[in-house]
C-alpha positions as CSV (number, residue, x, y, z in Angstrom):
1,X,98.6,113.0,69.8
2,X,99.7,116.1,71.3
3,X,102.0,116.3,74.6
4,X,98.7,117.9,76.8
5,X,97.0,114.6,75.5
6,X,99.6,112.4,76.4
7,X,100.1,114.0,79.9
8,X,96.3,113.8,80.9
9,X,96.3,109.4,79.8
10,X,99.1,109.3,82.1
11,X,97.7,110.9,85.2
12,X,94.2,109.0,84.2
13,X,96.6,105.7,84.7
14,X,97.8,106.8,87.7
15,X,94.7,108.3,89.0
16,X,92.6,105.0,88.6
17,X,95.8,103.1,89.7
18,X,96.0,104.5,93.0
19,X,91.6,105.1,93.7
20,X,91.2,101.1,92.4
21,X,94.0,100.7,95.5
22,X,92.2,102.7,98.1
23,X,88.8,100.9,97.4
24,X,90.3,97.7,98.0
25,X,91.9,98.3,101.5
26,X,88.2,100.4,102.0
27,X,86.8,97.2,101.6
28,X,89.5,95.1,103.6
29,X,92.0,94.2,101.3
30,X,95.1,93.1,102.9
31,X,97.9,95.7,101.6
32,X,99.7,96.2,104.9
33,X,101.9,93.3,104.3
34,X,102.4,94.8,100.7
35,X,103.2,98.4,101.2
36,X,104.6,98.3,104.5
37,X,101.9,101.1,105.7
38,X,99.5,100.4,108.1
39,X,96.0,100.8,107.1
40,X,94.9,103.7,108.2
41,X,98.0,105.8,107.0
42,X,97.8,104.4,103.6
43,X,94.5,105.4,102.8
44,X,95.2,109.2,104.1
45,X,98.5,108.8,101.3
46,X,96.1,107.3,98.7
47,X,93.5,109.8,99.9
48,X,96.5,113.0,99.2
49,X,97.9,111.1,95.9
50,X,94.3,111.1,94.6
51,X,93.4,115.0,95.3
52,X,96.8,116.0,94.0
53,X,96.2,114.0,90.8
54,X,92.9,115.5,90.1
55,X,94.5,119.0,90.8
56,X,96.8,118.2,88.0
57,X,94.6,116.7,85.4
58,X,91.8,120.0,86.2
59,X,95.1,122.2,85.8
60,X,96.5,121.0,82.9
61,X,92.9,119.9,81.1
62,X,91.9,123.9,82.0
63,X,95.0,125.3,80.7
64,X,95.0,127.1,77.1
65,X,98.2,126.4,76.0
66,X,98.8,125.6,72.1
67,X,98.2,122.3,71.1
């Protein structure tokens, strides 16, 4: 496996780590009490983790470096 392939699992982990996360407290998951965030600003950090990730993965998945 190369390192680009390695790299893009990792942010797939994290990725689906933190959008599992924000679709529990969407659906009223008790994680206030488990962060230490209230609701509302946890899913606008969830919400920032989750575009940045996919900014990542699209940059790095896009990018024509060597194997």
């Amino acid at each position: 496996m190369t390192s680009k392939t390695v790299t893009l699992k990792i942010l797939d982990g994290i990725f689906v780590a933190f959008a599992l996360t924000l679709l529990l407290v969407l659906v009223g998951f008790p994680l206030d009490e488990l962060v230490g965030m209230p609701p509302r600003e946890f899913e606008g950090f969830a919400l920032f983790m989750l575009f940045g990730l996919l900014s990542l993965i699209h940059a790095i998945a896009s990018s024509d470096s060597a194997p």
